[in-house]
N, C-alpha and C positions, 0 to 999 in steps of 0.2 A: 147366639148360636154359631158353630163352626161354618167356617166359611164353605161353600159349595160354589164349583162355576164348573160350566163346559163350552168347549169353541168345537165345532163341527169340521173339518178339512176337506168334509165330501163324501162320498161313498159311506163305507164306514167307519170312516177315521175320527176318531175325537180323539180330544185329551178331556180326563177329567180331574178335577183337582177336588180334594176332598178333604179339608183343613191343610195342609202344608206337604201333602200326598201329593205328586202327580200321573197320571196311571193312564197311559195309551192308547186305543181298542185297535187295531188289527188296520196299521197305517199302510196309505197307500198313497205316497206324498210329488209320486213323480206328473209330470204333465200328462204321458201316454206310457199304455199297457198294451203290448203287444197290438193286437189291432184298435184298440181302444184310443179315445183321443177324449182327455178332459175339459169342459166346458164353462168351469173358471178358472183363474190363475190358480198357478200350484203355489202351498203353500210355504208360506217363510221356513227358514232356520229354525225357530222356536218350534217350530211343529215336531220336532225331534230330542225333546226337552224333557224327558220323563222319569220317573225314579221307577217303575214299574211297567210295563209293554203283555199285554193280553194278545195272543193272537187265536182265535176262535177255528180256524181247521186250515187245511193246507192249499186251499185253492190258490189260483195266481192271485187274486183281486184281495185275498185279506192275507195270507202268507206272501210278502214282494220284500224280497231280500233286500234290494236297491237301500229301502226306505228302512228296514230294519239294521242295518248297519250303520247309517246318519244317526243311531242312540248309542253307539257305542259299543264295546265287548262288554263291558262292567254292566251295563244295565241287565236287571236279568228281565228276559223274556219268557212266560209262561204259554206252551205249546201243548198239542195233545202229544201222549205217546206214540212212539215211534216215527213224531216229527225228525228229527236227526238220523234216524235210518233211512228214510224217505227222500229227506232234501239233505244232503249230506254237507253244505256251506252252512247250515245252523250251530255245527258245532264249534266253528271258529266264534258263536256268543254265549252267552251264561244262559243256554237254556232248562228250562224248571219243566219235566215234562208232566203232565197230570191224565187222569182218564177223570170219566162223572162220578160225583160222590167221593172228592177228594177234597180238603180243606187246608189249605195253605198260609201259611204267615210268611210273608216278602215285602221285602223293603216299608214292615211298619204297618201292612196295609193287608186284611184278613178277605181272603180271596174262599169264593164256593162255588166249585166244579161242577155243573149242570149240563146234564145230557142234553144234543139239537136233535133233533130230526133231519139230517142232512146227510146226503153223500159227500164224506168229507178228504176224499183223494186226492193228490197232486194231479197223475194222468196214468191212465191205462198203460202207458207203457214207463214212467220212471217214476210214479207216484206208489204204485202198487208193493207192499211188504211181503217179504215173502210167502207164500201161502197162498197170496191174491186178498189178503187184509186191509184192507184201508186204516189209517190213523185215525179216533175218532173226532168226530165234530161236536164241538163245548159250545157253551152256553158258559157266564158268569155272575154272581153275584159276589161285590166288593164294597167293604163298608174301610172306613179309617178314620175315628177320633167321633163318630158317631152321626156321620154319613153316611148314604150307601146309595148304592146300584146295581141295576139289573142291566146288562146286554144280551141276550140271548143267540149274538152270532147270527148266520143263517140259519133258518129254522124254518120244518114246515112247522101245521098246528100239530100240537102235542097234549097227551092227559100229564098233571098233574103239576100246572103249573102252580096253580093256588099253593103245593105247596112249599114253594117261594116264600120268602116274608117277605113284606111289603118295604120297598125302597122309596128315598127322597128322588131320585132322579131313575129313568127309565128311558135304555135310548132302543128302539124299535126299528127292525127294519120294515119298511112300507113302498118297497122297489126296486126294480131291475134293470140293466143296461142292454135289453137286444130285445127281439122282434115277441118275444115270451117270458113270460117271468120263471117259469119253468118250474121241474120238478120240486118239493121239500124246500119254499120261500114264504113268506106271507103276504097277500093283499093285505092294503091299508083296513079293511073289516078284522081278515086277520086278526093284524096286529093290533087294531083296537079290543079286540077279545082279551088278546093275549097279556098286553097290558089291567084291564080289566081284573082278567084271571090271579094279577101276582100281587097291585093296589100299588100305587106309585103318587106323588104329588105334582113332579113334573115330568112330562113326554117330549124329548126331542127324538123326530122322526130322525132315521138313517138310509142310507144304502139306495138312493133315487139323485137324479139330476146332475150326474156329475161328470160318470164316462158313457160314452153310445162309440158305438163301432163307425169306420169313417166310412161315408159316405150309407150307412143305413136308414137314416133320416128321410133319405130323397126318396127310399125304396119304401117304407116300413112310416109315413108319416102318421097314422094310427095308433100302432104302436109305441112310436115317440113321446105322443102326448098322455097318452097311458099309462105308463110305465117310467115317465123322464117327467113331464111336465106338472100331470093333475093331482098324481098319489098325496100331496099336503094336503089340498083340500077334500080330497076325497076321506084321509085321514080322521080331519074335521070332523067331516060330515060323520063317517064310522063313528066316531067317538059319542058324539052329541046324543045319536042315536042308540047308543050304549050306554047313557045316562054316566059317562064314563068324570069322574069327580075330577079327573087332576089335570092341569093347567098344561094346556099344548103349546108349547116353542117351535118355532120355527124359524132358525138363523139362518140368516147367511152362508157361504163358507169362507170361515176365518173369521165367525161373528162369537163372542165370547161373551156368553152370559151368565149373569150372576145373580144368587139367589141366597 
């Protein structure tokens, strides 16, 4: 069987590699994000190694140019539209812009454009297109040599996931960085639905344990473990209770596994 592996970076950063594919998800590779302060080492140089770069909507935390320029111009990066009217430093890279219900072939590797449930604006005041439009927030499904995957970006729940085909790997968000998970996110229940709803083999959780705002901890120590600490096992617990079939991973960050 073709090879499959993924290393997690944290947040929502993976690489995944899909026979001799390697494809991005919406890296965020610096130590700190504006107020934000990361809670393991940032990751290596390889972390910016990719033949394809997914970025799922324009927020800072999965749109962070910093991290998107460490792959290069040549790399292309797949954004929503009117990412490059919005952040206007995007166009100095090869970006591929797509909306939901788009189907792309890039670097080898068959990419399908699924609508989030998310407000997926840069900020009210330099994120907004003209109009008062936001760019919209994607969701993906990417297969390459007869592998595939599901990311679904931020996302709250949404109908019609099922219809999804069913991937070998599924990376889920199951968590937040601040005092709220907040509006169009998923609890780890959530996303054990949501994964449920598409049928995957393997689960690695995303988007929990990585950045907290400084000094929120001391304020917000409920919260923390809420939101930062428990969502894995709580994941678990979701899953189990969802009679949910496919095998839950839970690495490290910069833990690469192989399947």
């Amino acid at each position: 069987m073709t090879h499959l592996a993924v290393t997690w970076w944290g947040h929502a950063s993976t690489t995944v590699e899909l026979g001799g594919a390697r494809v991005a998800t919406d890296p965020l590779l610096d130590r700190r994000l504006l107020h934000l302060r990361r809670a393991s080492p940032a990751p290596p140089p390889t972390a910016a190694v990719a033949d394809l770069v997914l970025v799922s909507h324009l927020h800072h935390d999965h749109l962070h140019l910093p991290s998107l320029r460490r792959f290069g111009a040549r790399v292309p990066v797949v954004v929503p539209r009117g990412a490059p009217r919005a952040v206007p430093a995007l166009r100095r890279l090869s970006c591929i812009e797509a909306v939901p219900g788009d189907s792309l072939d890039v670097a080898g590797v068959r990419v399908e454009v699924l609508r989030a449930e998310h407000d997926g604006h840069r900020d009210v005041r330099r994120g907004r297109l003209p109009g008062g439009h936001a760019a919209p927030a994607l969701g993906f499904r990417f297969e390459h040599d007869g592998r595939s995957c599901w990311y679904p970006g931020d996302t709250g729940p949404q109908p019609g996931l099922a219809a999804v085909a069913p991937v070998d790997l599924a990376l889920v968000p199951i968590g937040g960085w601040g005092p709220s998970l907040g509006e169009h996110h998923l609890d780890p229940a959530q996303a054990a639905a949501a994964v449920a709803a598409v049928g995957a083999g393997i689960v690695v959780p995303v988007h929990y344990g990585t950045f907290w705002p400084v000094g929120l901890r001391r304020l917000h120590p409920r919260s923390h473990r809420e939101l930062f600490v428990d969502p894995p096992a709580r994941f678990r617990a979701a899953a189990r209770e969802a009679g949910l079939g496919a095998e839950v991973v839970v690495p490290a960050p910069g833990e690469r596994v192989e399947r």
